[in-house]
C-alpha beads as a LAMMPS data file, in Angstrom:
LAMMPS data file: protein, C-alpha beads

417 atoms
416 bonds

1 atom types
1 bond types

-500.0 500.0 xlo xhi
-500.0 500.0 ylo yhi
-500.0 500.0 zlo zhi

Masses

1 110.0

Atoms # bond

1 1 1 -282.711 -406.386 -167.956
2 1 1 -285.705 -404.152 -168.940
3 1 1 -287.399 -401.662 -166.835
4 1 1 -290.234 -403.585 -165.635
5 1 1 -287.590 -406.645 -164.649
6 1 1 -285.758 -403.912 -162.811
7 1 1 -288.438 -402.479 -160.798
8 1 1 -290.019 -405.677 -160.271
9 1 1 -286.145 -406.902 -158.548
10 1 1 -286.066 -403.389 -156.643
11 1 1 -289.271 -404.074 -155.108
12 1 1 -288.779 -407.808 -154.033
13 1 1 -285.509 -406.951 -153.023
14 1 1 -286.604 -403.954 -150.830
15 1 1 -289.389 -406.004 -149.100
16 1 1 -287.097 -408.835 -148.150
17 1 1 -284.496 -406.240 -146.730
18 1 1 -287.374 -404.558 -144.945
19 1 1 -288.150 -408.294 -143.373
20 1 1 -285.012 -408.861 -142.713
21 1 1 -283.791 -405.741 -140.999
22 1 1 -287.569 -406.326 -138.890
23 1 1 -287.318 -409.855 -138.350
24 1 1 -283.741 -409.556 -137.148
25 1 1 -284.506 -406.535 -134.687
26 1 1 -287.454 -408.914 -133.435
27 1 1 -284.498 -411.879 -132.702
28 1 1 -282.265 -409.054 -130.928
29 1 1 -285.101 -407.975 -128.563
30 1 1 -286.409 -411.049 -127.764
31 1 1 -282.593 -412.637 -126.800
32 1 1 -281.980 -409.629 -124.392
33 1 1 -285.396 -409.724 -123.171
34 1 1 -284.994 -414.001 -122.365
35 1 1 -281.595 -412.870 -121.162
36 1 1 -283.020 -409.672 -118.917
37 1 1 -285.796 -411.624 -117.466
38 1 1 -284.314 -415.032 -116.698
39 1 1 -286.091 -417.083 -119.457
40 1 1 -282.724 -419.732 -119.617
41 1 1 -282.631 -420.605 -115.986
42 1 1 -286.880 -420.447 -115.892
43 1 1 -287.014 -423.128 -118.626
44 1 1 -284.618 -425.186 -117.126
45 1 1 -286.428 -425.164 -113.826
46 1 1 -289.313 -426.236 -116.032
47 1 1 -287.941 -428.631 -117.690
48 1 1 -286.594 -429.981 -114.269
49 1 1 -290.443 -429.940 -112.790
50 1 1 -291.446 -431.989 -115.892
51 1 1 -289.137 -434.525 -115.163
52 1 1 -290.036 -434.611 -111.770
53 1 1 -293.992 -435.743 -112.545
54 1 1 -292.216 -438.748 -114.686
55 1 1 -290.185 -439.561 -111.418
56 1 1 -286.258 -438.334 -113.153
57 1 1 -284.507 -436.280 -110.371
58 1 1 -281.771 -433.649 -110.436
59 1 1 -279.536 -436.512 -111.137
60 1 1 -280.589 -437.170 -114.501
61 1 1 -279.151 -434.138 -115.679
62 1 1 -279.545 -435.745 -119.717
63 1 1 -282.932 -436.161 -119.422
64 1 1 -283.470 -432.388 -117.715
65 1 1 -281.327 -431.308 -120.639
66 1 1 -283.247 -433.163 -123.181
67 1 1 -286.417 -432.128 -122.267
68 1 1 -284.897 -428.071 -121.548
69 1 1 -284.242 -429.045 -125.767
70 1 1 -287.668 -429.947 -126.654
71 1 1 -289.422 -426.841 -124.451
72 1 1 -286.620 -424.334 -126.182
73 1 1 -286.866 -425.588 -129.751
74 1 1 -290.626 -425.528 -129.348
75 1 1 -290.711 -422.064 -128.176
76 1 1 -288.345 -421.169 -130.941
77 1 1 -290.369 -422.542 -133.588
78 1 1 -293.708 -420.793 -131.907
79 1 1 -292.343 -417.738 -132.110
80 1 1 -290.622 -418.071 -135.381
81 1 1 -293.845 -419.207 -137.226
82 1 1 -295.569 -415.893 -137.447
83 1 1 -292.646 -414.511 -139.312
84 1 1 -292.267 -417.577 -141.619
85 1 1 -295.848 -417.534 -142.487
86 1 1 -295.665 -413.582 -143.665
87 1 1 -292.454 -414.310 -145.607
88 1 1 -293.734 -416.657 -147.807
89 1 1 -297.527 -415.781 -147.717
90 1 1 -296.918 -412.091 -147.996
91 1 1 -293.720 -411.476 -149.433
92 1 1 -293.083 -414.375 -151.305
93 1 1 -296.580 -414.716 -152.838
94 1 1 -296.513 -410.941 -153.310
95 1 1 -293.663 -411.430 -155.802
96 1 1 -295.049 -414.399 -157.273
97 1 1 -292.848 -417.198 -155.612
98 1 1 -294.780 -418.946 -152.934
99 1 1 -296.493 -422.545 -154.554
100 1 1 -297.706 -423.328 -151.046
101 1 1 -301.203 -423.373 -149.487
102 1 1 -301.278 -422.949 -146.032
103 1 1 -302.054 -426.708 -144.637
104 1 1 -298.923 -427.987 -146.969
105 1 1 -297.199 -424.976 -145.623
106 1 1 -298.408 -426.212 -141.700
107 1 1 -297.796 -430.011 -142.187
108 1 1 -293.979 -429.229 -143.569
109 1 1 -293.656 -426.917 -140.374
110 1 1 -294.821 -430.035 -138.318
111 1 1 -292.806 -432.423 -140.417
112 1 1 -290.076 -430.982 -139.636
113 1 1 -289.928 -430.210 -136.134
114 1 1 -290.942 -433.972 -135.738
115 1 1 -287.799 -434.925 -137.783
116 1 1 -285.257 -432.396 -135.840
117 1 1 -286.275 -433.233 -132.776
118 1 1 -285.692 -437.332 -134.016
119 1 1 -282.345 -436.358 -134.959
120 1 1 -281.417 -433.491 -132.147
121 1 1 -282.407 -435.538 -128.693
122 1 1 -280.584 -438.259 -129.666
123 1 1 -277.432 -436.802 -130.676
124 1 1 -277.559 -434.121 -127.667
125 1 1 -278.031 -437.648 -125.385
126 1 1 -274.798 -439.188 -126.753
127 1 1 -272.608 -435.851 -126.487
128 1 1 -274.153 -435.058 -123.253
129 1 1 -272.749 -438.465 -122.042
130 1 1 -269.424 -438.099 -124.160
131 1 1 -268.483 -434.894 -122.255
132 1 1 -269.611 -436.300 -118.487
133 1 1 -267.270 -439.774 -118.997
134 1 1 -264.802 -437.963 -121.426
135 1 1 -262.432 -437.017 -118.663
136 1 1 -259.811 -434.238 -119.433
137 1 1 -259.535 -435.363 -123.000
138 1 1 -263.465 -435.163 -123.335
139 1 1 -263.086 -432.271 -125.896
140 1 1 -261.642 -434.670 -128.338
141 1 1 -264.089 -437.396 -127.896
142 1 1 -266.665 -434.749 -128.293
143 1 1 -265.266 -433.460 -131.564
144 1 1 -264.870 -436.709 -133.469
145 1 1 -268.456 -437.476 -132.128
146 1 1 -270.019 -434.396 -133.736
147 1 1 -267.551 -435.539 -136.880
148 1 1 -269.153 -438.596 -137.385
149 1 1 -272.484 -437.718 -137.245
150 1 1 -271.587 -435.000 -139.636
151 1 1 -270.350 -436.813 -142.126
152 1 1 -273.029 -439.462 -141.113
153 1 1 -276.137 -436.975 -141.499
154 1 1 -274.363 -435.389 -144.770
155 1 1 -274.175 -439.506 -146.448
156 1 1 -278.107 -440.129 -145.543
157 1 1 -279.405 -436.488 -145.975
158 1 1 -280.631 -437.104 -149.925
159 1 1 -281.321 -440.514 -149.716
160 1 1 -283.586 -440.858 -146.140
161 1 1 -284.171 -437.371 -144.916
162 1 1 -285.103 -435.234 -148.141
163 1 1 -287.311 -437.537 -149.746
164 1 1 -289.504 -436.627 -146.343
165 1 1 -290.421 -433.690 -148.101
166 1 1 -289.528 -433.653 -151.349
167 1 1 -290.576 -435.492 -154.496
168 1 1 -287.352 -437.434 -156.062
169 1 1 -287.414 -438.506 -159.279
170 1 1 -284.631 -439.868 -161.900
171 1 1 -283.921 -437.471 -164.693
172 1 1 -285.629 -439.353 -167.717
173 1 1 -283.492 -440.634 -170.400
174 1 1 -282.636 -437.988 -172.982
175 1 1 -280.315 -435.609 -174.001
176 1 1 -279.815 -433.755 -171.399
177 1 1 -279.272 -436.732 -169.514
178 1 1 -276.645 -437.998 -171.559
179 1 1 -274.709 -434.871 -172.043
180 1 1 -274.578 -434.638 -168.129
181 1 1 -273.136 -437.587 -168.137
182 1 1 -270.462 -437.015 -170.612
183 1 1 -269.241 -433.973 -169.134
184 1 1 -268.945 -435.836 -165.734
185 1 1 -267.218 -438.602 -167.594
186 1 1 -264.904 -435.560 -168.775
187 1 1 -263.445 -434.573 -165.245
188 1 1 -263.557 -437.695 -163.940
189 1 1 -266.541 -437.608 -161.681
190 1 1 -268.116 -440.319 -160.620
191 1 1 -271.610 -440.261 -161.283
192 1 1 -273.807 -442.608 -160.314
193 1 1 -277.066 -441.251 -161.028
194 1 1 -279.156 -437.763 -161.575
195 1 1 -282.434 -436.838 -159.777
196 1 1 -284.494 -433.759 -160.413
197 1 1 -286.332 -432.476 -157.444
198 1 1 -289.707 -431.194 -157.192
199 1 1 -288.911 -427.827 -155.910
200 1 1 -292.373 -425.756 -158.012
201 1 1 -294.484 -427.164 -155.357
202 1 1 -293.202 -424.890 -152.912
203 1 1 -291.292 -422.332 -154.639
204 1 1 -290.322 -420.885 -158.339
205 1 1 -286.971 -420.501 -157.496
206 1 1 -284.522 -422.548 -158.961
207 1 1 -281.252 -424.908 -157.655
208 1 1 -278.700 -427.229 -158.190
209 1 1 -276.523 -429.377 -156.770
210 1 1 -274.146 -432.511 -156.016
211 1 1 -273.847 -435.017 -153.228
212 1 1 -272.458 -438.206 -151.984
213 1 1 -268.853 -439.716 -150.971
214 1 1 -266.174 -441.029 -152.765
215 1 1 -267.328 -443.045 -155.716
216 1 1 -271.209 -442.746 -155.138
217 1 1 -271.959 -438.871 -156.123
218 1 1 -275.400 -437.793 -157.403
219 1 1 -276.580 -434.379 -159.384
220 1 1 -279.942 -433.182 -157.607
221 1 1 -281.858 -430.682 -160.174
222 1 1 -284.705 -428.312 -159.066
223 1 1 -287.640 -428.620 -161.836
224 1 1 -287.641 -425.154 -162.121
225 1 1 -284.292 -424.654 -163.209
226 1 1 -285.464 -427.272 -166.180
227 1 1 -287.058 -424.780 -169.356
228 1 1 -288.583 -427.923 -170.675
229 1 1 -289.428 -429.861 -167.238
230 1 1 -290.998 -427.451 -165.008
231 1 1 -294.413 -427.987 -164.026
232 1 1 -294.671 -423.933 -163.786
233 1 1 -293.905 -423.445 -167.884
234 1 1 -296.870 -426.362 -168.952
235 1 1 -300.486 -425.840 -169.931
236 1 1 -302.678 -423.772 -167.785
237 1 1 -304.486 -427.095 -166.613
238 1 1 -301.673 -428.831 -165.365
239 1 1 -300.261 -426.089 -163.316
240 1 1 -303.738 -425.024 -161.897
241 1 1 -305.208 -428.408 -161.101
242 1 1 -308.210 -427.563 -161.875
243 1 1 -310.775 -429.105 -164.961
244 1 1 -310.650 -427.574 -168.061
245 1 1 -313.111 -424.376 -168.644
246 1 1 -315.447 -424.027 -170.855
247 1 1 -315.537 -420.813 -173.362
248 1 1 -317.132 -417.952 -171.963
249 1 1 -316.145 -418.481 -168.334
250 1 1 -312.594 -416.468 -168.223
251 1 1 -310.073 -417.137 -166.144
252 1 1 -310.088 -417.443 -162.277
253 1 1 -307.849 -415.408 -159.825
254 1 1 -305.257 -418.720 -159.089
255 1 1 -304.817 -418.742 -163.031
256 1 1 -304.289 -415.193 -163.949
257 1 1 -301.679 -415.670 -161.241
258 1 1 -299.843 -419.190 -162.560
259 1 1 -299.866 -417.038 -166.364
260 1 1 -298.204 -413.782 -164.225
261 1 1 -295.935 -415.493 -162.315
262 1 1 -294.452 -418.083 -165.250
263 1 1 -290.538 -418.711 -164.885
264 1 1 -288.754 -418.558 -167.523
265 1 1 -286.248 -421.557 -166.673
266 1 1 -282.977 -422.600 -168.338
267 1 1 -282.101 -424.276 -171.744
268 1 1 -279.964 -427.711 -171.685
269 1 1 -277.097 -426.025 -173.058
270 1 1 -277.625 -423.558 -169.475
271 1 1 -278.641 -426.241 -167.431
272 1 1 -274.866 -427.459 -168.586
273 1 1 -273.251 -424.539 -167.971
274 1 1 -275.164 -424.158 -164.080
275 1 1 -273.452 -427.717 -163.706
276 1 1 -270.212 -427.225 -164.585
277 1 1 -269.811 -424.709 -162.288
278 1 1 -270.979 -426.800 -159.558
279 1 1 -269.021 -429.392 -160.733
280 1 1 -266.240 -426.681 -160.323
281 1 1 -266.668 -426.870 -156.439
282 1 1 -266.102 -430.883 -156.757
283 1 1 -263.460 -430.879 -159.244
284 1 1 -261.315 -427.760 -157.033
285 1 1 -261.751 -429.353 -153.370
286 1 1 -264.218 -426.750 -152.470
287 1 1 -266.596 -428.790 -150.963
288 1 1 -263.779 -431.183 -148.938
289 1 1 -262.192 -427.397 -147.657
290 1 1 -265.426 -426.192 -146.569
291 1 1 -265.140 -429.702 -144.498
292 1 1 -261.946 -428.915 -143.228
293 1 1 -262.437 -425.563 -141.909
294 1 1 -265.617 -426.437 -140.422
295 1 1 -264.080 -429.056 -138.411
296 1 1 -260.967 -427.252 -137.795
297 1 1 -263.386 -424.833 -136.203
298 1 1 -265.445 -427.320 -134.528
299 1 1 -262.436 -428.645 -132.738
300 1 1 -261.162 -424.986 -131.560
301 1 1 -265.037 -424.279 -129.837
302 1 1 -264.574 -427.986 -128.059
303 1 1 -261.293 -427.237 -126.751
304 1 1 -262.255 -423.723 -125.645
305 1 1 -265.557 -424.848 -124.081
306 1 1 -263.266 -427.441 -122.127
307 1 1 -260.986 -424.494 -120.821
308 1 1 -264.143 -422.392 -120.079
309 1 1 -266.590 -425.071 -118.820
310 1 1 -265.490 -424.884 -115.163
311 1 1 -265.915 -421.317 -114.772
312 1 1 -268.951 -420.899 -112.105
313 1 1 -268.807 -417.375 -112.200
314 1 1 -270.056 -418.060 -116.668
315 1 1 -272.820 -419.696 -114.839
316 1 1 -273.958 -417.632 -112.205
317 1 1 -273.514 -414.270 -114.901
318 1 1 -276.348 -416.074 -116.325
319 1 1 -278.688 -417.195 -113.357
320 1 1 -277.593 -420.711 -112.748
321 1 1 -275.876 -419.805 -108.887
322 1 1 -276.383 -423.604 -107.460
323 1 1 -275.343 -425.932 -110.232
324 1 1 -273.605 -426.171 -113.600
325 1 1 -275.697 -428.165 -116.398
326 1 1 -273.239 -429.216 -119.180
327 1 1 -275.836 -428.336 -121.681
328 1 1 -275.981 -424.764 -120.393
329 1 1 -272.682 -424.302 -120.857
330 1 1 -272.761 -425.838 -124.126
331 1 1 -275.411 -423.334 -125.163
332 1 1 -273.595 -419.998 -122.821
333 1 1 -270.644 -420.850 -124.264
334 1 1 -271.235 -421.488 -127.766
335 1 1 -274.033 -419.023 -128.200
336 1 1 -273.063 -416.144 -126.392
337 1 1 -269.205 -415.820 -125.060
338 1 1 -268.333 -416.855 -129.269
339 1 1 -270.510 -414.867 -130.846
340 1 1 -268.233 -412.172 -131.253
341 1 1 -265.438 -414.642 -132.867
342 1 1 -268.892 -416.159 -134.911
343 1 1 -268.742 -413.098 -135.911
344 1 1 -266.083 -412.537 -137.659
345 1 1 -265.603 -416.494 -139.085
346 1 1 -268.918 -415.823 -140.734
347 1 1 -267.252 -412.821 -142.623
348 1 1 -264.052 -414.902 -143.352
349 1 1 -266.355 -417.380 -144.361
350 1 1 -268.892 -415.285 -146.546
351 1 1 -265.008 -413.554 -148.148
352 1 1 -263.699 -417.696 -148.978
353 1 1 -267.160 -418.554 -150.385
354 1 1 -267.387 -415.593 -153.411
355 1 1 -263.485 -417.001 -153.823
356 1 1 -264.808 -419.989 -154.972
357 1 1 -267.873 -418.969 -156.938
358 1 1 -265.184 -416.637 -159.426
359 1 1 -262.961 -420.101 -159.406
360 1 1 -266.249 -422.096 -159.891
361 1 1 -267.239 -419.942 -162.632
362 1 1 -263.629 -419.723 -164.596
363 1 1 -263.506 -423.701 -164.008
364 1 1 -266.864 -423.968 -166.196
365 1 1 -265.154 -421.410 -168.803
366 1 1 -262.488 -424.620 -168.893
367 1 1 -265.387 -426.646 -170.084
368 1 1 -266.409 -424.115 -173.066
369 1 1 -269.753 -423.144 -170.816
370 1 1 -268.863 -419.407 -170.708
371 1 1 -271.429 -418.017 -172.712
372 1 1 -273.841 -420.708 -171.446
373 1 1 -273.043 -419.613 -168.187
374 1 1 -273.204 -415.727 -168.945
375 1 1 -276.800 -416.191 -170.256
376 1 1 -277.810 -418.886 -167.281
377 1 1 -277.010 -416.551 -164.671
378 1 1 -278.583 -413.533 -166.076
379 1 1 -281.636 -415.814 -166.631
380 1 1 -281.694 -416.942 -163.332
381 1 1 -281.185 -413.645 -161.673
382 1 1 -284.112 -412.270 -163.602
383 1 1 -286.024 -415.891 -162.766
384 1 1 -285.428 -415.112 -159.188
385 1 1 -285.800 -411.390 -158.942
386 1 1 -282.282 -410.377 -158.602
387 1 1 -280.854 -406.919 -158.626
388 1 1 -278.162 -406.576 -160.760
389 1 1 -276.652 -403.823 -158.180
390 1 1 -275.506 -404.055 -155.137
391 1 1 -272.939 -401.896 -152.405
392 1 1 -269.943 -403.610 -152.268
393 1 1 -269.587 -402.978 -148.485
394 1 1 -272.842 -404.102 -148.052
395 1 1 -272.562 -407.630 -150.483
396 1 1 -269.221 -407.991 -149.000
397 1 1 -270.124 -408.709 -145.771
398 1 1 -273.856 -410.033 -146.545
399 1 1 -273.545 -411.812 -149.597
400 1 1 -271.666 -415.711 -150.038
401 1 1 -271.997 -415.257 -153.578
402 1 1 -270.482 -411.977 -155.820
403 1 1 -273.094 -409.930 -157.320
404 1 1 -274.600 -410.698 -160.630
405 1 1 -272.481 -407.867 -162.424
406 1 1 -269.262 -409.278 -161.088
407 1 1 -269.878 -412.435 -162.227
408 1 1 -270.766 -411.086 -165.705
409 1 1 -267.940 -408.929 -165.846
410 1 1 -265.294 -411.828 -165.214
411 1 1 -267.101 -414.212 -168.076
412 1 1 -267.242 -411.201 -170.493
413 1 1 -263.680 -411.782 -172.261
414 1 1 -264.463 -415.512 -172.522
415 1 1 -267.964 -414.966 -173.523
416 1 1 -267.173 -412.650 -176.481
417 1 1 -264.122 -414.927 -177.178

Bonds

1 1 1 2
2 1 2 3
3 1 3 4
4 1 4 5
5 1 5 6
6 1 6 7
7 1 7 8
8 1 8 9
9 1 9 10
10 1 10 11
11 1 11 12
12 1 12 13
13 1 13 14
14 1 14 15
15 1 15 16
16 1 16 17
17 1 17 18
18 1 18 19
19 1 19 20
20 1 20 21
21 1 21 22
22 1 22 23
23 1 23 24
24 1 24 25
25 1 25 26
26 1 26 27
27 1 27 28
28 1 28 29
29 1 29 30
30 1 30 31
31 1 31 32
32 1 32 33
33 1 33 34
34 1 34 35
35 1 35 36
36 1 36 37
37 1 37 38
38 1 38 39
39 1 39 40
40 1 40 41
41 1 41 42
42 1 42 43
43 1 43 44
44 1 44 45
45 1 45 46
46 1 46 47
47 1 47 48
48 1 48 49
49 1 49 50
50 1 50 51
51 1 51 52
52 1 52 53
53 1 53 54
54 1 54 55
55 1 55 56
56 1 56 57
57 1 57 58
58 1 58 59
59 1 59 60
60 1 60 61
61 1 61 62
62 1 62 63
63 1 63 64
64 1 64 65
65 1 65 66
66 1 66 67
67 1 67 68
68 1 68 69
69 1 69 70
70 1 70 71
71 1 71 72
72 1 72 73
73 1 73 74
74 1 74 75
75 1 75 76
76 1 76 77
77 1 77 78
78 1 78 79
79 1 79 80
80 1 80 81
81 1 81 82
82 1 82 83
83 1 83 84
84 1 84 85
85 1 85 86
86 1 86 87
87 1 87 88
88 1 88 89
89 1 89 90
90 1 90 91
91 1 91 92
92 1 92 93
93 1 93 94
94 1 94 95
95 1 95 96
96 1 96 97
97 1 97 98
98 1 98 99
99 1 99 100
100 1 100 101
101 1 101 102
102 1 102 103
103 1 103 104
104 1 104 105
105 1 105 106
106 1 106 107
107 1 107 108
108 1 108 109
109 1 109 110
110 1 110 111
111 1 111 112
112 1 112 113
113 1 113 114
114 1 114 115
115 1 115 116
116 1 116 117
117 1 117 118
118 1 118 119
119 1 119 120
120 1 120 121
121 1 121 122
122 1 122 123
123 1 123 124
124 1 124 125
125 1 125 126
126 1 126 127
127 1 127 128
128 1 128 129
129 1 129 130
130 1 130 131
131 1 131 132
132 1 132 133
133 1 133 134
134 1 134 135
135 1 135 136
136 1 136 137
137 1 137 138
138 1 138 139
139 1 139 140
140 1 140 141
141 1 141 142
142 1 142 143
143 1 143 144
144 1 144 145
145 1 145 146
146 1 146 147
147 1 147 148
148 1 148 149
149 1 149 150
150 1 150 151
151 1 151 152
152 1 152 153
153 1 153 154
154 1 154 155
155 1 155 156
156 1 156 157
157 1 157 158
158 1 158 159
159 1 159 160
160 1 160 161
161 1 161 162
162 1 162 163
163 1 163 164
164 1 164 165
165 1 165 166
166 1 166 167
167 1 167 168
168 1 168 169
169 1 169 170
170 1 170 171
171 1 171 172
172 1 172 173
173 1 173 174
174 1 174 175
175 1 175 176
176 1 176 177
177 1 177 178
178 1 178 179
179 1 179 180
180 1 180 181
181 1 181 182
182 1 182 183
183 1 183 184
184 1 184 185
185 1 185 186
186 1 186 187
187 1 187 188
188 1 188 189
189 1 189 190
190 1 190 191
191 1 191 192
192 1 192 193
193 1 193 194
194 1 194 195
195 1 195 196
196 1 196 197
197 1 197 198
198 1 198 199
199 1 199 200
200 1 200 201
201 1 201 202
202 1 202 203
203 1 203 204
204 1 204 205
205 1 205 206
206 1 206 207
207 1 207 208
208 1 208 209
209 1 209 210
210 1 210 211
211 1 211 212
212 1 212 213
213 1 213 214
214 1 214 215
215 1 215 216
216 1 216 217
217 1 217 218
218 1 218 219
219 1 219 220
220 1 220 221
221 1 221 222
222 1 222 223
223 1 223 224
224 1 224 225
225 1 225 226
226 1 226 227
227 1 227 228
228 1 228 229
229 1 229 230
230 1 230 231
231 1 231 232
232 1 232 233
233 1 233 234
234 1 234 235
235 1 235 236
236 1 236 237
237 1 237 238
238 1 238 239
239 1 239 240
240 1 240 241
241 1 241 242
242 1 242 243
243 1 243 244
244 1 244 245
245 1 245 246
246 1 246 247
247 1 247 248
248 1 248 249
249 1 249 250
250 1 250 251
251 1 251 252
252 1 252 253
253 1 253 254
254 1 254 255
255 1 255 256
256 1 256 257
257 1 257 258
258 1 258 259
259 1 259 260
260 1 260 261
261 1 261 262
262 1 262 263
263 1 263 264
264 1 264 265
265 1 265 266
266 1 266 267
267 1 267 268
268 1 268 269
269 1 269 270
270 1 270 271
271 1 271 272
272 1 272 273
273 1 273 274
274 1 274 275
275 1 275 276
276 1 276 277
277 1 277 278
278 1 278 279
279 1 279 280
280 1 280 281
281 1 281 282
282 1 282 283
283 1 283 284
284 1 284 285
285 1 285 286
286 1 286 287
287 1 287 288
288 1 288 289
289 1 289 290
290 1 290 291
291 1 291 292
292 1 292 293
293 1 293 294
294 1 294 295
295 1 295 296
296 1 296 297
297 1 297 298
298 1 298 299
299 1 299 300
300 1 300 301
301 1 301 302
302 1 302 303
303 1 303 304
304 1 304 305
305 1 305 306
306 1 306 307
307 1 307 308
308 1 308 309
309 1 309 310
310 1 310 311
311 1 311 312
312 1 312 313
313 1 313 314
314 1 314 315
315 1 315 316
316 1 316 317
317 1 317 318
318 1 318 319
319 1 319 320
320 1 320 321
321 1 321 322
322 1 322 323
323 1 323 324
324 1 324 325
325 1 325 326
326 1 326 327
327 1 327 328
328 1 328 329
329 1 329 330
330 1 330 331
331 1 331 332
332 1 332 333
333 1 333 334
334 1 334 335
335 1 335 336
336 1 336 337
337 1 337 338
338 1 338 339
339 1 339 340
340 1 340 341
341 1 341 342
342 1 342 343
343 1 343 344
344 1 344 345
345 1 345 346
346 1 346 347
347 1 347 348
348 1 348 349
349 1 349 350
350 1 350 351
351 1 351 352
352 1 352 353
353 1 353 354
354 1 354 355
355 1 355 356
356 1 356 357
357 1 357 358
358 1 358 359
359 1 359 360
360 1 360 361
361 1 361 362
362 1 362 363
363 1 363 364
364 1 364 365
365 1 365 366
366 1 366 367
367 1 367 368
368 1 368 369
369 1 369 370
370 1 370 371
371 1 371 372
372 1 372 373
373 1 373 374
374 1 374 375
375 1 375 376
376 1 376 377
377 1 377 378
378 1 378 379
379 1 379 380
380 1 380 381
381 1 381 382
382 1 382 383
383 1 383 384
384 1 384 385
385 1 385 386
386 1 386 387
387 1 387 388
388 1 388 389
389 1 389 390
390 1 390 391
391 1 391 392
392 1 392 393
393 1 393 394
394 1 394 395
395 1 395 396
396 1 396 397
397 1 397 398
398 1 398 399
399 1 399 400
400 1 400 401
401 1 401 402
402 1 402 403
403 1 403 404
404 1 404 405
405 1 405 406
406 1 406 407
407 1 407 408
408 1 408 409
409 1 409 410
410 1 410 411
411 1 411 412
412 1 412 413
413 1 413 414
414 1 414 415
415 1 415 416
416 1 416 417
């Protein structure tokens, strides 16, 4: 990496720390302060007023609780905007990431609160009315509720969800194509076909990935990981969208930017190598053990909440003296008496996760991609402003995937090999 790379990653990496470390002090104050001041019970009061003007009384507890979701998540994403809107028109554009404008940037906001709450209020309904007929085995109706529509909302995700906001198109026929589909041929998985996304019109950084059950998988490939598909490495009148200029008249502001900011992108031969480690996750079970623990967990906070759920005093700690809403408990329970275990699953999480990025990356050594790899990831770490350096206490408990170095170090032998 050369000294300008370097300072350039320093910098972007110090201003997102510096949001980060802000923004999260901002999320800590204004919990305590909803907490301090009553703002749970308040909203639910309001939500319960609400209902009243549409003629629903106390006894339609779901609807209370559905329209206590819409107020919260509304406030959430109110106050969450302002912080959004500096990190990627500040920061991000700062460093030369953002592809945004703002009214793209506002109808995606919109988009997707629309599409949450279209998914959220209908769920929360059906597990609402889950836990109230469940009986004393509700906790396992519950979890194999929130299983299917797990596995549900994972199997139409890609197909019916993402193309909401995202451009989806097959990868042409080509080389690249066909060597994907060799090396999937290879380890036996079954491909059925390969999309690449249209990432550059909101961001320069890059992504893969895989999804899909059993024999219907698909490989999903950000433009901007492509060297010879991204819209951000073409002509200056593409990528500007605006008409040609005649001599004389110099470049505008928006240009001089698109030639600054130009990502540098992967060969096939990398693109290869970023796939075979992903297809590392597949081939080792990563992906069906992430499942497994998730739901493992899932199934622990059920049974817990079921244990806990009839304690008044949970309620009253938290300014509910008179009655016990089943989604307040869900969210007192769940939010605040676990966050200590959250805690520590998200370490034992973030540990498992850099387990299987060093078995990801030896699996694509398997393949012959090590020096592929090696150059891919040093590419995409400078593509995406990386530092190279890190604390090890600090990535340890921060980062899911090993530091750049790491990863470089454990491909070395093979590479040189």
């Amino acid at each position: 990496m050369d000294s300008e790379t370097f300072e350039k990653s320093r910098l972007y990496q110090l201003d997102k720390s510096t949001f980060s470390f802000w923004s999260g002090l901002y999320s800590e104050i204004e919990g305590t302060l909803i907490l301090l001041f009553g703002g749970i019970p308040y909203l639910w009061r309001l939500s319960g007023r609400f209902c009243g003007y549409a003629g629903f009384g106390p006894e339609h507890e779901i609807t209370q609780s559905l329209v206590f979701l819409l107020l919260a998540t509304l406030f959430s994403a109110s106050t969450g905007l302002p912080w959004s809107l500096y990190n990627t028109f500040v920061i991000e554009e700062k460093h030369g990431f953002n592809q945004q404008t703002l009214g793209f940037f506002m109808k995606d906001a919109i988009k997707k609160f629309v599409v949450t709450q279209c998914i959220l209020l209908p769920v929360s309904s059906l597990l609402l009315y889950i836990i109230k007929i469940g009986g004393d085995y509700f906790f396992i109706y519950a979890w194999l509720f929130t299983l299917v529509v797990s596995l549900v909302l994972v199997t139409i995700y890609a197909d019916y969800i993402a193309p909401l906001f995202d451009k989806f198109t097959p990868l042409p026929e080509g080389k690249l194509k066909q060597e994907i589909e060799v090396m999937a041929k290879s380890i036996d998985f079954p491909l059925t076909k390969v999309y690449v996304v249209e990432g550059s019109k909101r961001s320069s950084h890059s992504n893969a990935y895989f999804y899909g059950f059993f024999k219907n998988k698909r490989i999903v490939l950000f433009d901007t990981l492509l060297e010879e598909y991204s819209v951000l490495n073409k002509g200056l009148q593409e990528e500007s969208g605006v008409e040609p200029r005649k001599d004389g008249e110099g470049d505008g502001e928006e240009i001089k930017a698109k030639v600054k900011n130009k990502k540098q992108g992967c060969k096939n031969e990398e693109v290869l190598a970023v796939l075979g480690h992903e297809l590392g996750h597949w081939k080792l079970g990563h992906t069906v053990k992430n499942i497994v623990i998730s739901q493992m967990n899932s199934f622990l906070c059920f049974f817990l909440f079921a244990v806990l759920i009839g304690q008044k005093e949970l309620f009253a700690a938290f300014g509910f003296y008179n009655s016990q809403p089943t989604l307040i408990g869900l969210l007192i329970i769940f939010q605040f008496i676990f966050s200590p275990y959250n805690e520590v699953l998200s370490f034992c999480l973030t540990v498992l996760s850099r387990r299987f990025e060093f078995q990801a990356d030896a699996f694509a050594k398997k393949l012959g991609k090590a020096k592929d790899l090696y150059s891919a990831l040093i590419k995409l770490n400078k593509d995406n402003l990386g530092f190279p350096v890190s604390d090890w206490l600090f990535s340890m408990w921060h980062y899911s995937h090993p530091p750049l170095l790491e990863r470089l170090q454990a491909l070395k032998n093979t590479k040189q090999d």
